[in-house]
N, C-alpha and C positions, 0 to 999 in steps of 0.2 A: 438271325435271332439275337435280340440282346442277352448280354451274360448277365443274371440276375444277382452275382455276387457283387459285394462291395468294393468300390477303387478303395485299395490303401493309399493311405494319406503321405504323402512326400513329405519326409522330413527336411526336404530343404525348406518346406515350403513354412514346417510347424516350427522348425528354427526362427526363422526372421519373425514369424507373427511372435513367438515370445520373447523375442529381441526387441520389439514395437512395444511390445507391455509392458517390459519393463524401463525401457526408456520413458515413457508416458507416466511412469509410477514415479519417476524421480523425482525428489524435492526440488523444488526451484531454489538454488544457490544465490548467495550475494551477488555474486562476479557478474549472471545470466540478467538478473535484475536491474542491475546498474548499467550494463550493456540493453538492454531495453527501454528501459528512460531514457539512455543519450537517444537511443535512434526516436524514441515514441517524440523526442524533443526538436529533431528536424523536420524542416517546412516540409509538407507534407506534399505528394505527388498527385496530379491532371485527377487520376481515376477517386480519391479520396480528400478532393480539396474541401476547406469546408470544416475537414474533420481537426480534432486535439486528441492530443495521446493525457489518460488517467492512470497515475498509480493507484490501484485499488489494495484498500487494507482494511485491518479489522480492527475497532476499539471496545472490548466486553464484547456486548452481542450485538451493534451498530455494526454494517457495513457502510464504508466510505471510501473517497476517493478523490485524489487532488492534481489538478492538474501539471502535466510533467513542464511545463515550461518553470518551473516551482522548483522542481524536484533539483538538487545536485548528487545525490548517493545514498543508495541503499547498504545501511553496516549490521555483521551481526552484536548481537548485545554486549553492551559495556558499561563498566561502573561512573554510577554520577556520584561525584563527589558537590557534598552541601554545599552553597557560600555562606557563612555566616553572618548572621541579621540582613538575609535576605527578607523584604516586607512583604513580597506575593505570592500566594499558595500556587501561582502558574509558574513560578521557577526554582524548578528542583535542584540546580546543582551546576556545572560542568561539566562535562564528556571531550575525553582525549578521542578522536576521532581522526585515524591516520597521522595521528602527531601534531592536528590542529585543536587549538579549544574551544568548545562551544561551548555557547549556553542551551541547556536542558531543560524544557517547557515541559509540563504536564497538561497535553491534552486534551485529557480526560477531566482534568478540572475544567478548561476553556469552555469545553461543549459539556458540560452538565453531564459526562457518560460513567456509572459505576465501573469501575478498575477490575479484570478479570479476576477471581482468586484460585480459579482450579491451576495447579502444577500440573506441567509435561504428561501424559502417560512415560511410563517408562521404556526408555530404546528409542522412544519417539522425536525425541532432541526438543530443544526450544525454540519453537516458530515466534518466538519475539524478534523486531528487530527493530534497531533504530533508524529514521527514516533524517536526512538533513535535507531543508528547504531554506528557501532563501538568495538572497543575493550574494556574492560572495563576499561581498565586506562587512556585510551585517546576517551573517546565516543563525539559523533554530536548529536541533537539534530534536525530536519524538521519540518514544517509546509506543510502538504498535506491538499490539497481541499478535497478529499475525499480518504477513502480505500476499496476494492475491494473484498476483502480474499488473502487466499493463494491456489495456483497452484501448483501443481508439474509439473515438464516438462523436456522431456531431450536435453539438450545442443547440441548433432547432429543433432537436429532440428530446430535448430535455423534458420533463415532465414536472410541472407545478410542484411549489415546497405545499405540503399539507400541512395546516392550523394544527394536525394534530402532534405534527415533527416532537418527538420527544426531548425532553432536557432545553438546554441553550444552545443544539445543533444548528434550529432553524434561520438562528441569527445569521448564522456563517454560512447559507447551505446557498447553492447559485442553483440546485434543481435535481431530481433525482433521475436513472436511466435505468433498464433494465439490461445484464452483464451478462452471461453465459453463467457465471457462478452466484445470479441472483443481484437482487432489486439494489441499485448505492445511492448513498448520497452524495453529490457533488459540492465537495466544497468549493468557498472562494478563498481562494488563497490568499486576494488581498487582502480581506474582512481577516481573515487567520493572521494573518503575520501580523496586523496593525495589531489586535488583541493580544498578539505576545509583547509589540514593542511597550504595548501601553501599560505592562507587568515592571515595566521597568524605571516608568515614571513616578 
């Protein structure tokens, strides 16, 4: 005859599941993210050929994403210091970056995207960070509202830019995907980089 009473639940078992949670709950750090771009940025293995690794981020209420061959470092936020009589509203500044100096591009001027205004919740820290692309002799430097991880995805799956792409995205966008965290745009990085060099002309 079965006993109709209930198994107690093994706490060895309720340990590790909330060991799982909370691991899973954890912020994605600098360190994790830059360690995922190097690897998102090698040639990719037999079962996944085909495919590119996307840094996905956030710009206001735009999701985006650029591809990691692009990418050199994920840092958390840092003061831009102005150049003065600087002529284009796409370069903000300087950023000491590990001891290197960049130049500081705006974005969100580039692609037409309103600049977030809501602050942190409070305890919640600041999911800004700045994103470096580029070559190394000529690198950019971004301010993203937030970042997202990295994706792998393959390019024949891209999905048409829409006539309706908001702002001056569509100029820059090579095709949209849908992400496990929702719909991105794909930028092209080289359409993006040329548009910051040409800030400088």
């Amino acid at each position: 005859m079965n006993d109709p009473r209930p198994i107690p639940a093994d706490p060895a078992a309720t340990d590790q599941r909330g060991a799982m949670l909370r691991l899973l709950d954890r912020p994605i750090s600098a360190q994790a993210l830059e360690a995922d771009a190097r690897a998102a940025a090698q040639p990719v293995e037999a079962e996944t050929r085909g495919a590119t690794g996307v840094l996905m981020f956030r710009l206001g209420e735009e999701s985006l994403a650029l591809p990691a061959r692009s990418l050199r470092r994920v840092n958390p936020l840092v003061a831009v210091s102005p150049i003065p009589l600087a002529r284009s509203p796409l370069l903000r500044g300087m950023c000491s970056i590990r001891g290197e100096l960049i130049l500081c591009a705006d974005l969100h001027q580039l692609l037409g995207i309103t600049r977030g205004v809501s602050p942190p919740a409070p305890g919640s820290g600041d999911p800004r960070r700045m994103i470096v692309i580029g070559p190394g002799d000529a690198p950019w430097v971004f301010e993203a509202d937030a970042v997202m991880g990295i994706e792998r995805v393959d390019p024949g799956a891209f999905i048409p830019v829409p006539v309706t792409l908001a702002g001056s995205t569509a100029d820059f966008a090579a095709g949209l995907f849908d992400a496990p965290v929702g719909r991105m745009t794909v930028l092209d990085d080289k359409r993006v980089l040329a548009g910051l060099k040409a800030a400088l002309s």
